[in-house]
VMD Tcl script that builds the backbone (N, CA, C; Angstrom):
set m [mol new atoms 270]
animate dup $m
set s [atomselect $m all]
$s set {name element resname resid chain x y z} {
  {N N UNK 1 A 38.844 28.756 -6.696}
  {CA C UNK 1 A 40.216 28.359 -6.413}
  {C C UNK 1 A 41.087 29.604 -6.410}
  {N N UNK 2 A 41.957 29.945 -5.370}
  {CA C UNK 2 A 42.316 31.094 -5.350}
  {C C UNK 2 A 43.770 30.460 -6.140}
  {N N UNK 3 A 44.607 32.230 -6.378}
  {CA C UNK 3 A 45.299 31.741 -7.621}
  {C C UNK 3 A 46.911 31.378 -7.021}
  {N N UNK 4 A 47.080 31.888 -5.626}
  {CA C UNK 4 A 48.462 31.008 -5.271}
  {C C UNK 4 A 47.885 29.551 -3.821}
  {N N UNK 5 A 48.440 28.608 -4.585}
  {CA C UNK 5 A 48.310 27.054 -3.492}
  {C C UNK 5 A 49.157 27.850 -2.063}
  {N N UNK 6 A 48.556 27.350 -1.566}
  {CA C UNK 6 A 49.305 27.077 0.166}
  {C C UNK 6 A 50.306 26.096 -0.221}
  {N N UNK 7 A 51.503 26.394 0.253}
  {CA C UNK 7 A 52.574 25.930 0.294}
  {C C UNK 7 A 53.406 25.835 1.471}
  {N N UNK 8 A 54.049 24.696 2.146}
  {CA C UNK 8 A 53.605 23.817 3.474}
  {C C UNK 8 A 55.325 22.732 2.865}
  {N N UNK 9 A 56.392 23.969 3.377}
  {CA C UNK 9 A 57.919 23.284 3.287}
  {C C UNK 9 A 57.634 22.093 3.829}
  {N N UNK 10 A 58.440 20.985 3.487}
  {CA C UNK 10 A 58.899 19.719 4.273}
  {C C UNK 10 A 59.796 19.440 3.972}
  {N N UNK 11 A 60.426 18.604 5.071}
  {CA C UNK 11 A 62.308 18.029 4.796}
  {C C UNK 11 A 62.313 16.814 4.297}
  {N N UNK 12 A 60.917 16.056 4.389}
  {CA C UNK 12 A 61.071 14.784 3.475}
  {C C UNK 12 A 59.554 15.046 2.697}
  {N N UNK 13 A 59.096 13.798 2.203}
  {CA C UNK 13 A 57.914 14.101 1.065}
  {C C UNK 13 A 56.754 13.572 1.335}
  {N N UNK 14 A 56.841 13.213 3.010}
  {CA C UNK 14 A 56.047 12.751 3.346}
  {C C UNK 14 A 54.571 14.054 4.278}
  {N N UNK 15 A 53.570 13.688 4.043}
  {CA C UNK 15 A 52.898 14.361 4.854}
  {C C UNK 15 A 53.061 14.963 5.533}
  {N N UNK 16 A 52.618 16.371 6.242}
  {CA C UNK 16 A 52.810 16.875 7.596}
  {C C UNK 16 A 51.559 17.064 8.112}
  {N N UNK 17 A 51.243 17.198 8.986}
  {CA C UNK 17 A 49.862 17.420 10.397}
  {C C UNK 17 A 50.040 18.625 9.842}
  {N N UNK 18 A 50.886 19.797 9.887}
  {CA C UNK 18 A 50.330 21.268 8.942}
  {C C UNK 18 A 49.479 20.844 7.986}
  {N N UNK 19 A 50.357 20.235 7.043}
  {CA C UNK 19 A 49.801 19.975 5.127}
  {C C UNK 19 A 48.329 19.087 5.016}
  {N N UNK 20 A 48.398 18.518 6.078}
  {CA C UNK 20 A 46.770 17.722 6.446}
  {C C UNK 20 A 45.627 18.901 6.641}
  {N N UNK 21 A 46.585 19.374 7.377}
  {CA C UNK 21 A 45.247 20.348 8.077}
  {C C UNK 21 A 45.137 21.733 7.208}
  {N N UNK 22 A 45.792 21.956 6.677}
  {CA C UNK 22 A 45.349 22.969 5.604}
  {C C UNK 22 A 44.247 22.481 4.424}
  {N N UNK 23 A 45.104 21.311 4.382}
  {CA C UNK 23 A 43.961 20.819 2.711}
  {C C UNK 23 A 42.816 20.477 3.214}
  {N N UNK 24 A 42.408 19.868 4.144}
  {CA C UNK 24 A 40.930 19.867 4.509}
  {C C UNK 24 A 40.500 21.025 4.980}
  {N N UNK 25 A 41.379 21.889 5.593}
  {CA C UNK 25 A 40.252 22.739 5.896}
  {C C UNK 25 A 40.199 23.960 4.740}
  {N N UNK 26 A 41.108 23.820 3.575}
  {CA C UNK 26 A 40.996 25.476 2.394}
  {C C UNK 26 A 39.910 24.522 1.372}
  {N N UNK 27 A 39.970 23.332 1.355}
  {CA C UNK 27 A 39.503 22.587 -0.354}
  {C C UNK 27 A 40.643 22.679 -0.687}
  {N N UNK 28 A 41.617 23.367 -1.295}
  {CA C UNK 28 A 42.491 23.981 -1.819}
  {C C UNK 28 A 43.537 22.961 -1.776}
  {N N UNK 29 A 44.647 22.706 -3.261}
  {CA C UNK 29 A 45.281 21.840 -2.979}
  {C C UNK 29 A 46.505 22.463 -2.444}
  {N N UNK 30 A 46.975 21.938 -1.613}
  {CA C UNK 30 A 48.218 22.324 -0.833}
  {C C UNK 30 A 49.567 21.685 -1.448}
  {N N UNK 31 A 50.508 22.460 -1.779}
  {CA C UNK 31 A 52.281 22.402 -2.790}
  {C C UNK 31 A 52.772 22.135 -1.460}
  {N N UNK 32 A 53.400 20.994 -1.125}
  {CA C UNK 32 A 54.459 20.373 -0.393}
  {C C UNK 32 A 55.892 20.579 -0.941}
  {N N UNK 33 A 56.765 21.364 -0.420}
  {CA C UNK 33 A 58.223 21.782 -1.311}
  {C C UNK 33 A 58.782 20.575 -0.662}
  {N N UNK 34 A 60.064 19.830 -1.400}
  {CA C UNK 34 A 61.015 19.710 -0.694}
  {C C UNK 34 A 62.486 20.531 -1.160}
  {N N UNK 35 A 63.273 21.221 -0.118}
  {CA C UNK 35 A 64.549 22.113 -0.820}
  {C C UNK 35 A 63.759 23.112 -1.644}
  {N N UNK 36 A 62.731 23.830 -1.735}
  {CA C UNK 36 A 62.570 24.653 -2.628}
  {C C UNK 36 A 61.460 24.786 -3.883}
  {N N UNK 37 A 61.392 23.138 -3.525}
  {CA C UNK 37 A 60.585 22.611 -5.107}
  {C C UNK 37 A 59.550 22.215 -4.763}
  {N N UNK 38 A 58.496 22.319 -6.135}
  {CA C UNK 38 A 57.702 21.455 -5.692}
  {C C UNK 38 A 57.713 20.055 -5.390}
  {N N UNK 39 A 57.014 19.049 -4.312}
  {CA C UNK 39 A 57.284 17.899 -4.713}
  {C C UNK 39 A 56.486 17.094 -4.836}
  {N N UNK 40 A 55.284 16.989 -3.994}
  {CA C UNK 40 A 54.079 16.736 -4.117}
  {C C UNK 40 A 53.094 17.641 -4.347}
  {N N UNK 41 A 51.480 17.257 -3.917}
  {CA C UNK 41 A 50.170 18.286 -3.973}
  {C C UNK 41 A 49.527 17.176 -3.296}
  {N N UNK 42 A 48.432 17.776 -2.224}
  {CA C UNK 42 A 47.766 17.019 -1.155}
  {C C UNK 42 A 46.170 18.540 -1.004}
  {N N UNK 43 A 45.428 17.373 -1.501}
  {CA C UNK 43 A 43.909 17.802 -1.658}
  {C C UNK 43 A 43.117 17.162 -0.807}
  {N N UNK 44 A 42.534 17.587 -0.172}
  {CA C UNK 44 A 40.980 17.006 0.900}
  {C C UNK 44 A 40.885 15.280 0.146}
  {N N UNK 45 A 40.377 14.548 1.189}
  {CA C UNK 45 A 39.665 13.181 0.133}
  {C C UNK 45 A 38.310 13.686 -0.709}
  {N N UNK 46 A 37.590 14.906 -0.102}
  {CA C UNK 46 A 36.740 14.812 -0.633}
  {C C UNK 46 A 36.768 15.638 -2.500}
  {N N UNK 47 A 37.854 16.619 -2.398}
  {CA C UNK 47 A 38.276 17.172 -3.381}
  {C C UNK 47 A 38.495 16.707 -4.533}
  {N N UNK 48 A 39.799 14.804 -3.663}
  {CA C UNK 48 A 39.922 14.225 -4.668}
  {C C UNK 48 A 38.938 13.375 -5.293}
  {N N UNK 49 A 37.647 13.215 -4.972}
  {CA C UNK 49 A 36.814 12.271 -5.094}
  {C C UNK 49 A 36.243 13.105 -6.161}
  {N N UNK 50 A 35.960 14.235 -5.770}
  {CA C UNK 50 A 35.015 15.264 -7.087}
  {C C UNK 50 A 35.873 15.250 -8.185}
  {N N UNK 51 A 36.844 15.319 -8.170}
  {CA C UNK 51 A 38.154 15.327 -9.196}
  {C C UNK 51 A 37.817 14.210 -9.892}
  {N N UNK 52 A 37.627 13.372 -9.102}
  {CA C UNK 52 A 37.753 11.860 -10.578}
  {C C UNK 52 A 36.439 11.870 -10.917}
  {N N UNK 53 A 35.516 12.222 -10.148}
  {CA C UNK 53 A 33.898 11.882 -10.766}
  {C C UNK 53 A 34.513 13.075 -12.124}
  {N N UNK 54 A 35.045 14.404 -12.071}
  {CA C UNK 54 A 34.983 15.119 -12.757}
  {C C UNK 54 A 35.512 14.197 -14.411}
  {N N UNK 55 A 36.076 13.921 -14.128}
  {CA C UNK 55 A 37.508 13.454 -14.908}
  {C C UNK 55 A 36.852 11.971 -15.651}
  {N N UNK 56 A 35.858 11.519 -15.262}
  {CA C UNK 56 A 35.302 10.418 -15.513}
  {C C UNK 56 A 34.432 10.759 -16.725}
  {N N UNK 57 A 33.720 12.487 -16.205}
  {CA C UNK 57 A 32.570 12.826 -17.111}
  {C C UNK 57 A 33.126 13.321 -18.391}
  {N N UNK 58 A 34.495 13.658 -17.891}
  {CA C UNK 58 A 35.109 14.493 -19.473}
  {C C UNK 58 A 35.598 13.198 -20.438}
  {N N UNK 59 A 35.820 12.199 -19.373}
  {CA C UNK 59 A 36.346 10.827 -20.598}
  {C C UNK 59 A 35.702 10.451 -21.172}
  {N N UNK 60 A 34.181 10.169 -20.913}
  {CA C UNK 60 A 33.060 9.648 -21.285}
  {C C UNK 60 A 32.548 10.891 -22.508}
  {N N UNK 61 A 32.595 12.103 -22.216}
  {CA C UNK 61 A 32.513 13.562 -23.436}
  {C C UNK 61 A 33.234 13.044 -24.338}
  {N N UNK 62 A 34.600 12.768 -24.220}
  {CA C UNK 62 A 35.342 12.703 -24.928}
  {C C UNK 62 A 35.108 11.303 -25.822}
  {N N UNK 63 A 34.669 10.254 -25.310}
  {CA C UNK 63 A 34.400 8.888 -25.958}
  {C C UNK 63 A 33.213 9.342 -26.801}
  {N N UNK 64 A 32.379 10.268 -26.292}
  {CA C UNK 64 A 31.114 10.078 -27.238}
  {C C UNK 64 A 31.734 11.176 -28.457}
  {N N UNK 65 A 32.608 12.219 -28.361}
  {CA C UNK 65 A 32.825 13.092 -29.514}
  {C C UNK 65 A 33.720 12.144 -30.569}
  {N N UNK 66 A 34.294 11.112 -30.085}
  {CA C UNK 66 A 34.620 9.949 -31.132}
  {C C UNK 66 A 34.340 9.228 -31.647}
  {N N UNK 67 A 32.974 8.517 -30.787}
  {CA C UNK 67 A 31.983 7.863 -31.124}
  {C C UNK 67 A 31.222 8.885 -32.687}
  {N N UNK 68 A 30.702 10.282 -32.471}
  {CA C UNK 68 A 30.280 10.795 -33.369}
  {C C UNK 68 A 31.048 10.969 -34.764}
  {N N UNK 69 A 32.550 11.282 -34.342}
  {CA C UNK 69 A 33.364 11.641 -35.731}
  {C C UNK 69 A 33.655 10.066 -36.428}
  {N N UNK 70 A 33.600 8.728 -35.766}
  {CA C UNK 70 A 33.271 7.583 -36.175}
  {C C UNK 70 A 31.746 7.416 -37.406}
  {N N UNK 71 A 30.923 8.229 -36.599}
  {CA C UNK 71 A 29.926 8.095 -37.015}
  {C C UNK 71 A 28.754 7.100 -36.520}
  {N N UNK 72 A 28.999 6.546 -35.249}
  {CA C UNK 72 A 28.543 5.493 -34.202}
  {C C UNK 72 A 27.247 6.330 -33.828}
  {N N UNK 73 A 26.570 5.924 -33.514}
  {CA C UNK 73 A 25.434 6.301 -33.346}
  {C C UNK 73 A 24.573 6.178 -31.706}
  {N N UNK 74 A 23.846 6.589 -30.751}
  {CA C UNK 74 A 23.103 6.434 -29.633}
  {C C UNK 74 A 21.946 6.433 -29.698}
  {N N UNK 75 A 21.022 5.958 -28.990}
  {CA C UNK 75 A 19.196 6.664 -28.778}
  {C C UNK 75 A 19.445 7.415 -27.959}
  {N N UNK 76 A 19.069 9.112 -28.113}
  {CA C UNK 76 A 19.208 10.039 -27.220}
  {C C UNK 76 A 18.512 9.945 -26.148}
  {N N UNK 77 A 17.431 9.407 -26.026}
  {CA C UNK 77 A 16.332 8.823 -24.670}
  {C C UNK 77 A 17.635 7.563 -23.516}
  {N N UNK 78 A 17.965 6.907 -24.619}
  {CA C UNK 78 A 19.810 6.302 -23.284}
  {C C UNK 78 A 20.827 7.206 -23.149}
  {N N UNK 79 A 21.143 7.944 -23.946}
  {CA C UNK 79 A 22.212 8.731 -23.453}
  {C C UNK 79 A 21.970 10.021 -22.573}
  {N N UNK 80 A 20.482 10.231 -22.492}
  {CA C UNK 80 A 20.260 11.421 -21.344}
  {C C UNK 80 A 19.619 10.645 -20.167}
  {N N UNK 81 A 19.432 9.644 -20.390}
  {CA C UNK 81 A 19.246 8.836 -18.967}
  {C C UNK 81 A 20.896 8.307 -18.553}
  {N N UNK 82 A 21.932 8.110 -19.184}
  {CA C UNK 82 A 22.626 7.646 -18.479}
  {C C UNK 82 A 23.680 8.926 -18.400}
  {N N UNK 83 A 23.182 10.177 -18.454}
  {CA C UNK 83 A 23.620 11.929 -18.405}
  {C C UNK 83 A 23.560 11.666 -16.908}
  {N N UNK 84 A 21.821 11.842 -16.830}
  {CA C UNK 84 A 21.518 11.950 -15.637}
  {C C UNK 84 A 21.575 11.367 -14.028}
  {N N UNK 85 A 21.819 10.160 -14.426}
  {CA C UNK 85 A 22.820 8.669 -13.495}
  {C C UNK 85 A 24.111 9.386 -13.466}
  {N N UNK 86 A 25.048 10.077 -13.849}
  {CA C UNK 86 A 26.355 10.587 -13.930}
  {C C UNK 86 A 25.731 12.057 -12.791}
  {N N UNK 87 A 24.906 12.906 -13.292}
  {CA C UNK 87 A 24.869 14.097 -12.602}
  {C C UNK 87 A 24.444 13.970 -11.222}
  {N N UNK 88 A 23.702 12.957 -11.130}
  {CA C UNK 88 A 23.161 12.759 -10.229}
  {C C UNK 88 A 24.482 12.662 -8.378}
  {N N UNK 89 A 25.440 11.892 -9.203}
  {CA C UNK 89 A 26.483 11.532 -8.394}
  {C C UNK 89 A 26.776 12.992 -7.721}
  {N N UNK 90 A 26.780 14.263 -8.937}
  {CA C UNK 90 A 27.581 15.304 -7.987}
  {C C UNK 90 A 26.796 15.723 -6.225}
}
mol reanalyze $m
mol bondsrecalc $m
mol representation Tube
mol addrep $m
């Protein structure tokens, strides 16, 4: 991810055929200003799709590091089979 977004003025907050066509074609999420500001961010579909698988795996990290400080318990033979059903997706 490079470290400044493409940034793609608009006079309202709606999409532009520029701001389309940048984000699919960098990956990269593209800063829609309006007046100056930011106002939106517009990422590939496919970007956003990796994004939530991502975001899915850290919730599920995060459920099991609570599950442990609970003191809840797994069979590690299910929880690396259902690792691998998750990785599999990428």
């Amino acid at each position: 991810m490079s470290s400044l977004p493409t940034i793609v003025p608009s006079p309202s907050c709606a999409p532009t055929p520029r701001g389309d066509q940048a984000a699919a074609a960098s990956q990269e999420p593209v800063v829609i200003t309006q007046r100056g500001r930011a106002a939106a961010v517009m990422v590939s579909a496919q970007s956003y799709e990796r994004t939530q698988h991502e975001l899915e795996i850290l919730r599920l990290l995060a459920r099991g590091e609570a599950e442990i400080e609970a003191g809840v318990g797994h069979d590690l033979d299910v929880v690396l089979a259902e690792a691998d059903e998750l990785l599999r997706g990428l």
